[in-house]
C-alpha positions in Angstrom: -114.4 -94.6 -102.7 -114.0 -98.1 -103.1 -110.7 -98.0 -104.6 -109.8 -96.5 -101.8 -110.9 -98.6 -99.2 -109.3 -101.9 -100.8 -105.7 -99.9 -101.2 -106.1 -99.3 -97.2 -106.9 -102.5 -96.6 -103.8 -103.7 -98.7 -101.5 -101.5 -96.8 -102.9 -102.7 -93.8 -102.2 -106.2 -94.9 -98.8 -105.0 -95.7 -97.8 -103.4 -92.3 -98.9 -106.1 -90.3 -96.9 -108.5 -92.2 -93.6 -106.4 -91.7 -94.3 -105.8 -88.0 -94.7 -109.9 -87.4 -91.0 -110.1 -89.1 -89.5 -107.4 -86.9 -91.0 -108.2 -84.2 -90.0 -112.3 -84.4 -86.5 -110.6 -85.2 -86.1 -108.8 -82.1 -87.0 -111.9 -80.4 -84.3 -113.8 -81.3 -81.8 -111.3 -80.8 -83.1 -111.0 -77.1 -82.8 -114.3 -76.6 -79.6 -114.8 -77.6 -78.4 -112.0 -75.5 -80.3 -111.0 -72.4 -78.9 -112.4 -69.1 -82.1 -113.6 -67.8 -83.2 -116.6 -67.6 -86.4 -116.4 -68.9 -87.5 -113.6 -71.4 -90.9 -113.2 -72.9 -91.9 -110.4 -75.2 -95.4 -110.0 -76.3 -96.7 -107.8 -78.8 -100.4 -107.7 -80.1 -101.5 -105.4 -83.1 -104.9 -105.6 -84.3 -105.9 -104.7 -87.7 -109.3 -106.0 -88.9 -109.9 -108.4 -85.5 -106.7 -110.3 -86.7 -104.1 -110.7 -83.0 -100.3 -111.8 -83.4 -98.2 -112.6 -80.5 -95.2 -114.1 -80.0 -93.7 -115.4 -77.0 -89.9 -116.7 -76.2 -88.6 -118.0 -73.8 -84.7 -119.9 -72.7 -85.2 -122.9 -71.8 -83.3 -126.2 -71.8 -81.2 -127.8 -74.6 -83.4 -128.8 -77.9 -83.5 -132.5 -77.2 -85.1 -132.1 -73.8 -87.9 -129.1 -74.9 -89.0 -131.0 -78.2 -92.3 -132.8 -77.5 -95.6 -133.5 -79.1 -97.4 -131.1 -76.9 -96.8 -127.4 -76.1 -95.7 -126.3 -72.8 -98.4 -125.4 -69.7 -98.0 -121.9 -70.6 -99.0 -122.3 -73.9 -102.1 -124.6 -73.2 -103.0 -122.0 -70.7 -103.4 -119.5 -73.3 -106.5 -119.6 -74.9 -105.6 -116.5 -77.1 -105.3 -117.3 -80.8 -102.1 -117.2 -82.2 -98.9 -118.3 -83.0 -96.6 -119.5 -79.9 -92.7 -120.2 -80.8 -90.3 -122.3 -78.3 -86.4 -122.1 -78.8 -84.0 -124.1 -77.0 -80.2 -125.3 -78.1 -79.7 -127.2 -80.8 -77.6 -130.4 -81.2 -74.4 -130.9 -82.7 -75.2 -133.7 -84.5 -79.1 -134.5 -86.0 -80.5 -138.0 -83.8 -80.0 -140.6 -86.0 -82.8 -142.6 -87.4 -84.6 -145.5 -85.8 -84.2 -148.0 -88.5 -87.2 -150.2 -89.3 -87.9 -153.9 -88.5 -87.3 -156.1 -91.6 -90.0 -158.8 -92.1 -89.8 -162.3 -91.5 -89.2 -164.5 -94.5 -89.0 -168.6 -94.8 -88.7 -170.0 -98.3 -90.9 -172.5 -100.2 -90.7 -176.1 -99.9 -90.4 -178.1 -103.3 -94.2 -178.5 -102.8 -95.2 -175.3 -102.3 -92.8 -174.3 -105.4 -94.6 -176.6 -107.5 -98.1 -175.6 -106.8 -96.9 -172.2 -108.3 -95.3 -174.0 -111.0 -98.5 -175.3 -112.1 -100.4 -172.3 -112.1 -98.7 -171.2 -115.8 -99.7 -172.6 -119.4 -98.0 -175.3 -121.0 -95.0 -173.9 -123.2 -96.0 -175.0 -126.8 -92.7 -175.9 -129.0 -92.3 -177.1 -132.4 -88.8 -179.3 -133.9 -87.0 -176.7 -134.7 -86.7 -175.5 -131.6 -84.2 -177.8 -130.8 -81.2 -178.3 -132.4 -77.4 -180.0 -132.2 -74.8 -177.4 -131.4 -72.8 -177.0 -134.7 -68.7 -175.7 -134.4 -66.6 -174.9 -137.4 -64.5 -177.4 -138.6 -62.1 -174.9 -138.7 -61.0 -171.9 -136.6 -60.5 -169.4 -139.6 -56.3 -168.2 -139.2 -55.9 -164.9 -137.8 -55.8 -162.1 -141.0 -52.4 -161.2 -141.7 -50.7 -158.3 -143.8 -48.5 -158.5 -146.7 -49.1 -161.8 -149.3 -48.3 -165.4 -149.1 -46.3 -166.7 -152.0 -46.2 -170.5 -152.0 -42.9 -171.8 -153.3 -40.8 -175.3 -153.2 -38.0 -175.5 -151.3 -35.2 -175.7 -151.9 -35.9 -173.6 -155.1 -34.9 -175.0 -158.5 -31.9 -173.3 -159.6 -32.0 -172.7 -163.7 -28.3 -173.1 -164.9 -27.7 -169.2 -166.2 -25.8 -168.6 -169.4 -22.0 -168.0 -169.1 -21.8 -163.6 -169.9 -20.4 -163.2 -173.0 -16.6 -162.1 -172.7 -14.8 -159.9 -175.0 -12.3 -161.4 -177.5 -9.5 -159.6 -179.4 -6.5 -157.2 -177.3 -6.8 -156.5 -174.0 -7.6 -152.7 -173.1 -7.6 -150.6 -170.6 -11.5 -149.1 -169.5 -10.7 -146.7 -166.9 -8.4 -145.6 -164.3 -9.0 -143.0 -161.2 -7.2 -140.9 -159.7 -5.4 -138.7 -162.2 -3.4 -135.3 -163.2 -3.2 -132.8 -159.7 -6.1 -133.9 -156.8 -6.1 -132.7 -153.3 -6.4 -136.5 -152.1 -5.8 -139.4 -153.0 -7.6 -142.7 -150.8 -7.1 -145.7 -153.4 -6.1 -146.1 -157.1 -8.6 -148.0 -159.4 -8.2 -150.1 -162.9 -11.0 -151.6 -164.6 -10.3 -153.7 -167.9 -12.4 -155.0 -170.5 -11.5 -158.4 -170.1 -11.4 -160.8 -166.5 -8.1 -160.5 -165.6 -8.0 -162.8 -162.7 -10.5 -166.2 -161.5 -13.3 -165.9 -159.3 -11.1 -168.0 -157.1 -8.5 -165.9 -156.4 -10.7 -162.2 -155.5 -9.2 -162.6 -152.1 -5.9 -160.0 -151.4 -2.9 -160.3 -153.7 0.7 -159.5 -153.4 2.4 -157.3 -155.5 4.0 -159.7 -158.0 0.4 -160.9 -159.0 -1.1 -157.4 -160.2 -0.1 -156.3 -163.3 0.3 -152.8 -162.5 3.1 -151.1 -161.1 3.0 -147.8 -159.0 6.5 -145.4 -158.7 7.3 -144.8 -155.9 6.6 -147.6 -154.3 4.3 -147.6 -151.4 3.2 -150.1 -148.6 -0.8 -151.0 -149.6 -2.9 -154.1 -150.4 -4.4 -154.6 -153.5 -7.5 -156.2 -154.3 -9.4 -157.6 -157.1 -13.2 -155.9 -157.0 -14.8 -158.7 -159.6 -13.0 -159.8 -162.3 -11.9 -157.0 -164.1 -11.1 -154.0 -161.5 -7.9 -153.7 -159.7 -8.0 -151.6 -156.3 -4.9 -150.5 -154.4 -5.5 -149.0 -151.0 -2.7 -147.4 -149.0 -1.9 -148.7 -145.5 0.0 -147.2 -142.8 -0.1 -146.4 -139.2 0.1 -142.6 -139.8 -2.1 -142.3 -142.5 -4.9 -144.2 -143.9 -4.6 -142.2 -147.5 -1.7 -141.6 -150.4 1.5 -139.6 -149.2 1.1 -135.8 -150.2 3.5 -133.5 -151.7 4.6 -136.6 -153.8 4.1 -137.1 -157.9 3.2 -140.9 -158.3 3.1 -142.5 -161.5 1.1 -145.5 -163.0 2.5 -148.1 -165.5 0.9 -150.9 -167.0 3.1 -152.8 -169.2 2.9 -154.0 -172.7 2.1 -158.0 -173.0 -0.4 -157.7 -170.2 -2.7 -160.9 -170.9 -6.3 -161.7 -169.7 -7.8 -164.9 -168.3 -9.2 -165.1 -171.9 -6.0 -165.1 -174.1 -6.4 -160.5 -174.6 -3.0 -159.0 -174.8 -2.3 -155.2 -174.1 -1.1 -154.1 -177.4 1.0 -150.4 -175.7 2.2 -149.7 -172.3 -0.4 -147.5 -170.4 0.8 -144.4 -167.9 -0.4 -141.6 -166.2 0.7 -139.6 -163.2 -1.1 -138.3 -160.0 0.0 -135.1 -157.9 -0.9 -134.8 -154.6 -0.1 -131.2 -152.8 2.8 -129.5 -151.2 1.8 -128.4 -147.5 -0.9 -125.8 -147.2 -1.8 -123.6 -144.6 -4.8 -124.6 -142.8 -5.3 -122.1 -139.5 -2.8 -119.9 -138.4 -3.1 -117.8 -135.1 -2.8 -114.4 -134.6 -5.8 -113.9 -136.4 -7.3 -110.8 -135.2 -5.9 -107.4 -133.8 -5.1 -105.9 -132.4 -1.9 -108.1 -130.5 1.1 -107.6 -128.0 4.6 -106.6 -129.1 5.6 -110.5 -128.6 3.0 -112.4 -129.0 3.1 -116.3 -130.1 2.5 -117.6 -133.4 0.5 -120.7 -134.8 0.7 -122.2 -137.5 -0.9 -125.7 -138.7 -1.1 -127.8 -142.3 -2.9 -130.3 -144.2 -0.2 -132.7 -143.8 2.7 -134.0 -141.7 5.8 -131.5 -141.2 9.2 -131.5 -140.0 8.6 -127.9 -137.9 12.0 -127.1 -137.4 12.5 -127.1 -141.9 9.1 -125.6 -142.1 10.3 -122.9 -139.3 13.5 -122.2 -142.0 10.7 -120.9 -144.3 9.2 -118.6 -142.7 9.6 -114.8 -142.4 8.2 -111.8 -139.9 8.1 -108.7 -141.6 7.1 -105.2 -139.5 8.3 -101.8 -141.1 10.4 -102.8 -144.0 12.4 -105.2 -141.4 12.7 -108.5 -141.2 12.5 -110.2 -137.8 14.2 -113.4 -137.0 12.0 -116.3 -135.7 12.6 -119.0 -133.2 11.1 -122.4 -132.0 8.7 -121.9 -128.9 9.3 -124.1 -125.6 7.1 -126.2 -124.2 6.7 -123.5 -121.6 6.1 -120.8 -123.5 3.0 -122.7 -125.2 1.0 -124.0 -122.0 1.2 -120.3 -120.8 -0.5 -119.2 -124.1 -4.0 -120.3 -123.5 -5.1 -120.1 -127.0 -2.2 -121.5 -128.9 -2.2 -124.4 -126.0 -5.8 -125.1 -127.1 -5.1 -124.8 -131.2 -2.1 -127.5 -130.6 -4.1 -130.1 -128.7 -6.7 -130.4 -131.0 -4.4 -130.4 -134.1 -3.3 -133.8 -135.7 -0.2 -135.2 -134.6 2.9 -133.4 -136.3 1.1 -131.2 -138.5 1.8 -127.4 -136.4 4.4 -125.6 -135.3 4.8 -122.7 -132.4 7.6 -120.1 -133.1 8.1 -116.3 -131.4 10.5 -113.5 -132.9 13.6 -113.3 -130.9 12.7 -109.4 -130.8 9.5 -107.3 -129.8 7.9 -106.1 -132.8 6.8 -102.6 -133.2 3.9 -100.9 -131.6 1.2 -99.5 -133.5 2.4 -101.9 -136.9 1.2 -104.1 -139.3 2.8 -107.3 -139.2 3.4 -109.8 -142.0 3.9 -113.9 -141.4 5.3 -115.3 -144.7 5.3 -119.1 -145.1 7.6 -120.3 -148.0 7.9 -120.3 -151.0 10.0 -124.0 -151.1 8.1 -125.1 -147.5 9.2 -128.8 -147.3 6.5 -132.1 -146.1 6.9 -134.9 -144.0 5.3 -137.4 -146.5 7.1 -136.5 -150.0 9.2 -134.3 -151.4 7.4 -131.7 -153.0 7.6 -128.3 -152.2 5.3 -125.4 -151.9 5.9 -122.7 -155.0 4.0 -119.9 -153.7 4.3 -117.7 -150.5 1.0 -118.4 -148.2 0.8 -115.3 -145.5 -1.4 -113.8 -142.8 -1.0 -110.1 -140.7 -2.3 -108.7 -137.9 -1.6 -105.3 -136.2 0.2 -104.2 -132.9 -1.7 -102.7 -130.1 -0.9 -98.7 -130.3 -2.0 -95.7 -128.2 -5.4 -96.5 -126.7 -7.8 -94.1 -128.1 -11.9 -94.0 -128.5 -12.3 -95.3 -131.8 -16.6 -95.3 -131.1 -19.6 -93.4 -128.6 -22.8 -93.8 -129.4 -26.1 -93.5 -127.3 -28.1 -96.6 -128.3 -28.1 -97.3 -132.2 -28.8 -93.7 -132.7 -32.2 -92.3 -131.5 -31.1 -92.3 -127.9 -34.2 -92.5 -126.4 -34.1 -92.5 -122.2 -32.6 -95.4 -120.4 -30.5 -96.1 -123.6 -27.0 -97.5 -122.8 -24.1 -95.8 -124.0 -21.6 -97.2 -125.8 -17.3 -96.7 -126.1 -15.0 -99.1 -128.2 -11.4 -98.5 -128.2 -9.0 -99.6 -130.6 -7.0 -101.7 -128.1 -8.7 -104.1 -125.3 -8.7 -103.3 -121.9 -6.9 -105.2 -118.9 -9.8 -106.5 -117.1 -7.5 -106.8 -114.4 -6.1 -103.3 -113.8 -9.9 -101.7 -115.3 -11.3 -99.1 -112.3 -14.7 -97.9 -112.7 -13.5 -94.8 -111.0 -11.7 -93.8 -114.4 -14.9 -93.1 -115.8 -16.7 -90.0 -114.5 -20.6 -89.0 -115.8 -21.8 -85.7 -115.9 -24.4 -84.7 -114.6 -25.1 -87.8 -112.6 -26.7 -91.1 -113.7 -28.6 -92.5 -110.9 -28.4 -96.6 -110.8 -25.0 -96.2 -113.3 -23.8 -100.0 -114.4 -20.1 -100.0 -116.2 -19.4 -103.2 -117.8 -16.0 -104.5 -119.6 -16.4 -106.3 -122.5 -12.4 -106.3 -123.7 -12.4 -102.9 -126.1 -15.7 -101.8 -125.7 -17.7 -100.1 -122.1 -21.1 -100.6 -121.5 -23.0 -98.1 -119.4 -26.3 -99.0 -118.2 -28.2 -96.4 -115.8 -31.2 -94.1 -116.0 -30.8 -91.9 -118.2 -33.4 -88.8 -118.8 -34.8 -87.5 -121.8 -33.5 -84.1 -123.1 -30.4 -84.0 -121.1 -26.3 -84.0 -122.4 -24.1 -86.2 -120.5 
């Protein structure tokens, strides 16, 4: 019975609590809406002797509403209960009245004083005080590495004389030798001085006691004592002439700064190579019935004896060859390009005075006896490069993707010759069935075509 009294009670508690809140939200929803000027809702609900009410009403902006005391109407009412005024608010809160700071005058040295006084004496002994004491040094700022003290200038111990070499004079070494691709200087080291410390400086040719056939324009030099070093100078070429056999001779008698004779003359020979082939152009096919030929060396050539050399062959015929014009080079892009970034009068440009065969292998031969500009060696072997002739265009390759196809794969036609980008018509190529969004592109012998494609279907 009890139980049930309290939960009633508790529910009554409840409802009256939630009716206050709806209520007070109605009100301010009225009075934000209803046109007139003064609105005032009332509600009372008694529960227990307990009386709400709530009253609103519009009235001037906040500022001129807010004062310690309620209105009349609200001092009139002698009902308990809670009474609620709203008015406008301000934009901006009031600021602040700020408060008075208080005077202030400070002590005179007597009044000062008299506070001074008021603390104990400050007991000290002699060691409180004491004479400031600075270093009579500043200490050097730390530094890396380690300080060696020495005298200067250093004493210089006289060093022994190096022990030289009595009996005949012999030859140690000499470089280059025998067959080398290149030759930059020639070297001769003996096994006694063979010349003062005085005189390392450049000597002419009478003052070296080796003798180089041909003879060729160079400077020699002394490198020490002992080594001879002959470099070759020229304005074409900063190395020893190729395609030339040079030999070395240092005579019998030869004597040293010490008294050493050479006992037997001393030889050897150096080779350096006939003209090789370094790039030649065409070098890939397939090519035009008359197209223009390159060819460049290692080394400095006469073109029009080089041209005597070589040979076109297409077909078991020989074709006969001819010097190209200026002309005829600056309208061959690539061969234009080869010769400008070639070394000065090592190429040549030449054409066959007929047009080779269509659909043929063609063979350049290049010597054997293909004459230099710098010696007179010759080549002994035939150097050659071929290409082929453009034939009938045909599909040499289709393929969907790299094999598996799968949808939106491109697919893929080489032909054996490259196309004319110029004359090429998409129209020429015809899909079936249709490939929405198709793409062709030209990429010389080969057609790319892009689109999408579907899964389970033939084109």
């Amino acid at each position: 019975m009890f139980k049930h009294i309290g939960m009633f009670k508790h529910i009554g508690r409840t409802m009256q609590k939630r009716l206050f809140s709806t209520t007070f939200s109605l009100l301010m929803i009225l009075s934000l809406v209803a046109p007139q000027p003064l609105l005032q809702a009332t509600h009372a609900a008694t529960t227990g002797g307990d009386t709400l009410e709530a009253t609103l009403r519009r009235t001037a902006p906040l500022q001129d509403v807010v004062t310690p005391a309620l209105p009349a109407e609200a001092d009139s009412n002698d009902q308990p209960g809670l009474h609620i005024v709203l008015g406008e608010g301000a934009e901006q809160p009031t600021a602040p009245a700020q408060l008075p700071v208080a005077p202030a005058t400070p002590l005179d040295a007597a009044q000062t004083q008299q506070i001074i006084d008021r603390l104990p004496a400050l007991e000290t002994t002699g060691q409180d005080v004491q004479e400031l004491r600075l270093p009579t040094e500043s200490l050097p700022p730390p530094r890396t590495g380690e300080t060696i003290t020495e005298t200067f200038p250093p004493q210089q111990d006289e060093a022994a004389a190096p022990a030289v070499e009595s009996g005949p004079l012999q030859v140690l070494r000499y470089a280059p030798e025998g067959e080398i691709p290149l030759a930059p200087f020639l070297n001769v080291t003996f096994n006694q001085p063979m010349a003062p410390l005085a005189t390392l400086q450049q000597l002419s040719a009478q003052d070296v006691p080796v003798k180089i056939t041909p003879e060729v324009p160079g400077v020699w030099k002394w490198l020490g004592t002992r080594t001879l070093s002959f470099e070759y100078e020229s304005d074409a070429i900063d190395r020893f002439p190729m395609a030339t056999e040079f030999t070395v001779e240092i005579p019998a008698g030869t004597e040293s700064m010490t008294g050493g004779v050479l006992e037997q003359a001393i030889s050897w020979t150096l080779r350096t190579p006939a003209p090789t082939v370094q790039s030649y152009y065409p070098n890939s096919s397939p090519q035009p019935r008359d197209p223009l030929f390159y060819v460049q060396f290692d080394q400095r050539i006469d073109p029009a004896a080089v041209l005597e050399t070589i040979g076109v062959r297409a077909q078991g015929q020989r074709y006969a060859v001819r010097m190209a014009t200026e002309d005829e080079i600056a309208a061959d892009a690539r061969v234009q390009k080869l010769s400008e970034s070639a070394p000065e009068s090592r190429w040549l440009a030449f054409r066959t005075e007929q047009q080779l065969p269509a659909d043929s292998t063609i063979a350049v031969d290049i010597g054997p006896g293909t004459p230099s500009a710098e010696g007179p060696l010759t080549t002994e072997k035939v150097q050659s490069f071929s290409f082929q002739t453009y034939g009938p265009l045909r599909v040499v390759e289709s393929r969907c993707g790299y094999g598996q196809c799968p949808p939106f794969s491109p697919f893929i036609i080489r032909f054996n010759n490259p196309l004319d980008q110029d004359a090429f018509d998409e129209s020429w190529i015809s899909i079936e069935p249709e490939l929405p969004g198709a793409v062709i592109n030209n990429f010389g012998d080969t057609l790319q075509i892009q689109g999408s494609t579907q899964g389970r279907t033939t084109y």
